[in-house]
N, C-alpha and C positions, 0 to 999 in steps of 0.2 A: 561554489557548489560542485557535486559530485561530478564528472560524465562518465556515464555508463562504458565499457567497452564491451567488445564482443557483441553477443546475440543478449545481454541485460539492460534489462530495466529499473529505473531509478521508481522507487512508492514511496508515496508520503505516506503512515500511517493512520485512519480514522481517529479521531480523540473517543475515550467510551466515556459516554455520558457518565457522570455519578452523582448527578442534583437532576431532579425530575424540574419543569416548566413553575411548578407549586412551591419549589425549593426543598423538598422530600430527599433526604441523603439517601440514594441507594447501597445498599453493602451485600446484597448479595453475588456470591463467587461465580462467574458465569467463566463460559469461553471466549475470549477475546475476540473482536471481529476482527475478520479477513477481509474487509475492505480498505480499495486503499487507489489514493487518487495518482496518477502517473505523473512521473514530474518529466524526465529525462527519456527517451528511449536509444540504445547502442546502438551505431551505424548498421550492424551487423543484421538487425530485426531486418527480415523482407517482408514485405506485406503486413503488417500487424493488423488487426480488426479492432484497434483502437489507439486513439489520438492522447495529444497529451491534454489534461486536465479530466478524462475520463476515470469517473471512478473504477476500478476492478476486484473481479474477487481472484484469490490465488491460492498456492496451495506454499505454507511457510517453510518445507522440510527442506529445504537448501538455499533459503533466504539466509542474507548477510544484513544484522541491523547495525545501528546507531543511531546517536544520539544526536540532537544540535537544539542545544537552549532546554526548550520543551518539546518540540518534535522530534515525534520519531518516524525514521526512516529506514526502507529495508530493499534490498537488491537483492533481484530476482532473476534467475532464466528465461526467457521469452516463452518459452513452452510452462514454464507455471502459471503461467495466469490461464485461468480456466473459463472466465467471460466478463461480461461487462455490462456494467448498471445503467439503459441507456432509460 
């Protein structure tokens, strides 16, 4: 598994739904969500206002993704994550 260096953070990406509870295929084109669960935090984070397995929401314009299997994940700056889903 990754570890973060620096002031980043390791996100698991949200899966986006696309079979509704009724089995209803969704297609329509939305925005992707910006949540996303913390796996890993960088020694460098001081104080963060969130632990790991906390979901967060962030901002992606200087995230780094990949891939692994079917998960995706994305490394982030400590100052992009803009709060937390408590």
């Amino acid at each position: 598994m990754l570890e973060p260096l620096h002031d980043y953070v390791l996100l698991k990406k949200e899966k986006e739904e696309k079979m509704t509870t009724s089995g209803i295929v969704l297609t329509s084109i939305k925005e992707p969500s910006k949540l996303a669960t913390v796996i890993k935090i960088g020694k460098e984070v001081i104080s963060p206002e969130y632990t790991i397995g906390d979901k967060v929401l962030f901002k992606e314009r200087d995230g780094i993704r990949m891939k692994s299997g079917d998960e995706e994940y994305i490394v982030v700056p400590d100052k992009d994550i803009i709060a937390v889903d408590k």
